[in-house]
N, C-alpha and C positions, 0 to 999 in steps of 0.2 A: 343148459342145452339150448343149441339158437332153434327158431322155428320160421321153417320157410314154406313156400307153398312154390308145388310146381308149376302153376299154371298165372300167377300173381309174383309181381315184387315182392321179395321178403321184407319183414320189418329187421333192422338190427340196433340191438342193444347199443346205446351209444349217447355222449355228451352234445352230440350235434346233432341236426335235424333238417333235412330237405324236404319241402310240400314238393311233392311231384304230380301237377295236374297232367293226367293220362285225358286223351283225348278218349270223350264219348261215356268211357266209362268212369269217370273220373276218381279212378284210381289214389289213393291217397297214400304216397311213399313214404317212407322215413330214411334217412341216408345219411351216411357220414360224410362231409365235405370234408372236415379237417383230415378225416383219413385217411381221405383219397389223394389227399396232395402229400401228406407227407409220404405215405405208402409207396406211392407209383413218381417214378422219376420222371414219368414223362407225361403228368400234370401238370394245372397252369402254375405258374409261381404267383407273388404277389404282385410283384409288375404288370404281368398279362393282365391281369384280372384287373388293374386298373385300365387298361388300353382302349380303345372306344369299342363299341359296342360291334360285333361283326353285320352287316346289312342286310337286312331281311332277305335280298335275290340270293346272297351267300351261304345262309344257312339252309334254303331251298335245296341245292346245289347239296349241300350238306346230307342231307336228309334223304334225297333221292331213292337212295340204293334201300330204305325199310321203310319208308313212309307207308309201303300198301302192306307193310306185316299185321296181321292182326291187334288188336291194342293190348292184350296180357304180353303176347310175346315182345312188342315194340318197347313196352316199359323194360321189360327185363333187358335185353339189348343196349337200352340205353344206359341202365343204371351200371351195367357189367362193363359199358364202355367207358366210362372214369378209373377203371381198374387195367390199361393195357399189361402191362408186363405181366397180371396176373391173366389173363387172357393167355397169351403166348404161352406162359406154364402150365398151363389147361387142355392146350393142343396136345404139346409136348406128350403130356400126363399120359393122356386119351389114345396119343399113337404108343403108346408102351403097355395099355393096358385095352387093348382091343379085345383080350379073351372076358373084359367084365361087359355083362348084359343084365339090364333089370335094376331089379334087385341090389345084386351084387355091385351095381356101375352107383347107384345111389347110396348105398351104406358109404365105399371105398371114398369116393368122394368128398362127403360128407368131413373126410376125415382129412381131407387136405386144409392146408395153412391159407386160405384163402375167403375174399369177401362172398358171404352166402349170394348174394346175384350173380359171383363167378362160377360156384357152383352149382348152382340151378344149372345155367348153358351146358352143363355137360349131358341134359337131356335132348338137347339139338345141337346132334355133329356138325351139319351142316352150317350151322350156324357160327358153330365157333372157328371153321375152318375160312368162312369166309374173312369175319374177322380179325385173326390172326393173320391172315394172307394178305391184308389190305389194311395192315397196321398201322400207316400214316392217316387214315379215312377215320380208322376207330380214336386212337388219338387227339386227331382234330374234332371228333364227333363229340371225345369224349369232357375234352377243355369246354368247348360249345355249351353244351348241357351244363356242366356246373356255373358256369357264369351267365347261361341267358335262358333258362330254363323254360321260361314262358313262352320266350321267343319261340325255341325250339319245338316247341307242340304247336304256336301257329305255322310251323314251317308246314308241319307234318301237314296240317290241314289245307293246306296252300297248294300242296302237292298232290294228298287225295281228290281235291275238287278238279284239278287240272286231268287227275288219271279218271274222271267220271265223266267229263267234258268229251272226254277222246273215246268214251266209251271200253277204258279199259278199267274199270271198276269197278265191278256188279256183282249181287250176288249168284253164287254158282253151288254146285255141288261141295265145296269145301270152304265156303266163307259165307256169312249174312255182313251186308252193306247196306246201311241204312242213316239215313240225318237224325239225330235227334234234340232237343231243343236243352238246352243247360242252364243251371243259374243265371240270370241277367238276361236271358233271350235269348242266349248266345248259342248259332246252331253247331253243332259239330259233329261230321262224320265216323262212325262209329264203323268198323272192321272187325266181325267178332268168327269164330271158328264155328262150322253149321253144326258139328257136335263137338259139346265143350271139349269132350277127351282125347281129340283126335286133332291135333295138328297141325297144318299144312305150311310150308313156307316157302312161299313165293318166287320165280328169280321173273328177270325183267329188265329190259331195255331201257333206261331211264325215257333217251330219245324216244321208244316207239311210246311206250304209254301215258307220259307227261305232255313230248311235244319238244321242241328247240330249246336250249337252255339260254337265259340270255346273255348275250357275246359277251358282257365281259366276268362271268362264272359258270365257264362250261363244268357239266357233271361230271363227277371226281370219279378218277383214273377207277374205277371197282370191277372186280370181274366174283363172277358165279360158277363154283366149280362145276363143268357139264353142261353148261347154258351155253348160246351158241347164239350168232345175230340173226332176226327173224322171226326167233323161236316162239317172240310174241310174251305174255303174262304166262309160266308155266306153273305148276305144282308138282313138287316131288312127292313120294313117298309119304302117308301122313303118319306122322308118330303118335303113337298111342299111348298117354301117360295116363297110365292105370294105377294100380298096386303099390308097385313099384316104386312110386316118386309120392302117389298122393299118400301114402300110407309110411313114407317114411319120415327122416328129421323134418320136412318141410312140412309135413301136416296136412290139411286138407280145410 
């Protein structure tokens, strides 16, 4: 039986292994690289992965659209992004099976042919909707991370300090934002949910809360279903992972 946890990266059983340093809380992943590329056709091959290294302004640009998601939910996004087509089956799944809630949406799940970080997502629709919508973004998001892993968490951090800068980063009623200091001195900001069980995921203007993206990697085409320009750092709806998800295959 695999065991995942709602709220955390799952571990999976496997001959391969990825450290995935999670920003703040330094999250400690296990992941299958080899799985991912042969699994998903639209991973990097061997070639990519030799190719230079993508530029730190690019992977900003990258990153944009979840850098301010909390850090449990950010890892999971990421790790679920090396899986696209299993993503897009997950949409699919979730718009054919809209009478499951709870309970029922986590066993059902549970039971599909897919990497457990893909399953997880099925606890935030919104998420996966955006995802799948912006297939080329998750994609490239998702090549990024298996090859430059490190990189991609100083993206994140490059991006939070820019959205703190501008004053669209603080803590509020549905998030705690705060610096904390890590291994080596190294500080890094930390996005965590103001109660664990509860949620919230962001949408957001990359331009209003970052700032200008520079001219030559303007922020990638992403749109937020219902978000609107203006609208500022929103919060939808907070989902409640209770019971449900903490009490099922993924554990607690």
């Amino acid at each position: 039986m695999k065991t995942r946890d709602s709220l955390k990266f799952p571990n999976r059983s496997s001959s391969r292994v990825i450290a995935i340093a999670c920003v703040a809380a330094l999250l400690v992943l296990t992941y299958s690289v080899a799985y991912a590329q042969q699994d998903q056709a639209l991973t990097p091959t061997a070639a990519n992965q030799e190719a230079p290294p993508i530029p730190a302004e690019q992977l900003d640009s990258l990153v944009a659209p979840i850098a301010l998601y909390p850090d449990p939910l950010l890892a999971q996004t990421l790790a679920a992004s090396t899986y696209p087509l299993e993503v897009i089956q997950l949409e699919q799944w979730m718009a054919n099976n809209k009478y499951l809630k709870d309970q029922a949406l986590a066993d059902a799940v549970a039971k599909q042919p897919w990497d457990p970080s893909v399953q997880a997502m099925a606890a935030f629709p919104d998420v996966v909707q955006r995802m799948a919508g912006n297939i080329q973004w998750t994609t490239d998001l998702g090549n990024a991370f298996l090859a430059q892993q490190s990189d991609i968490m100083d993206a994140v951090q490059r991006m939070r300090a820019k959205a703190q800068g501008t004053g669209n980063l603080k803590t509020s009623a549905q998030q705690n934002v705060e610096t904390q200091t890590v291994e080596g001195g190294k500080q890094v900001i930390v996005v965590e949910q103001a109660n664990p069980d509860v949620v919230y995921v962001p949408s957001y203007d990359p331009q209003a809360v970052y700032g200008p993206p520079p001219p030559a990697y303007p922020y990638y085409p992403y749109s937020y279903p219902g978000y609107y320009a203006g609208m500022g750092l929103a919060f939808g709806t907070g989902l409640i992972l209770g019971g449900a998800w903490a009490n099922n295959n993924w554990g607690n």
